[in-house]
C-alpha positions in Angstrom: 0.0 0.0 0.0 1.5 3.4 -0.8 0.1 7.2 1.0 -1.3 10.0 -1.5 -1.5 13.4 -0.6 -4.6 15.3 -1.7 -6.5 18.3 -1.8 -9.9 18.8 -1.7 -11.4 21.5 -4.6 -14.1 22.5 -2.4 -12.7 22.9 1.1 -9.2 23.2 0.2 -8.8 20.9 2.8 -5.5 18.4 2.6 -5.6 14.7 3.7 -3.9 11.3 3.4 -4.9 8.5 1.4 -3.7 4.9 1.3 -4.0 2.9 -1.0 -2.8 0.2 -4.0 -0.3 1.9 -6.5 -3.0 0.6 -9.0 -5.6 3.1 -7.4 -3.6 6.0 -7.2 -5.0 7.9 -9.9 -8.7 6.7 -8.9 -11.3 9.6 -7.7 -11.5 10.4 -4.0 -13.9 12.6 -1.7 -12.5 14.6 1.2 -13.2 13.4 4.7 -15.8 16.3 4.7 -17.3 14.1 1.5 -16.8 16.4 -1.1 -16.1 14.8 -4.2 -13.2 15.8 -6.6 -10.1 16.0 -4.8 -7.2 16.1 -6.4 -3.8 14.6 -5.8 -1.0 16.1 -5.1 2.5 16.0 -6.4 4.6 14.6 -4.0 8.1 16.1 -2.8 10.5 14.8 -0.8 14.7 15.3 -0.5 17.3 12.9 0.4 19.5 13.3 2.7 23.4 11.9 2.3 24.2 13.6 -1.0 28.1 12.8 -2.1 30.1 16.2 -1.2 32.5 17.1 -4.1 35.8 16.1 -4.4 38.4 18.0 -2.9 40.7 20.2 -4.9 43.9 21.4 -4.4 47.1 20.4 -2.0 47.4 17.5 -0.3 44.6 18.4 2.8 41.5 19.2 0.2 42.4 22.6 -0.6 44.5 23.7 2.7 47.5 24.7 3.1 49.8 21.9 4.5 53.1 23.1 5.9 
């Protein structure tokens, strides 16, 4: 089961929806039971990212005496 965000069109309400990949796209009413929601695009950021190579001298850039 995978979590969709949506929105509703008429409250403007946002809530949580899970459900089978195969539904995702599959109309949805607001807990308030308006129909037409809308889902959202979903955003998230990883954390961990590769820093860049060092350039320069023999400490990553510094100056090693």
């Amino acid at each position: 089961m995978a979590r969709y965000d949506y929105r509703c069109r008429s409250c403007g309400v946002t809530f949580e929806v899970e459900r089978p990949m195969s539904m995702a796209d599959a109309p949805t009413s607001c807990p308030e039971g308006h129909p037409g929601a809308v889902k959202l695009f979903a955003v998230f950021a990883t954390t961990g990212a590769a820093a860049p190579a060092p350039s320069g001298g023999c400490c990553g850039g510094g100056c090693c005496g």
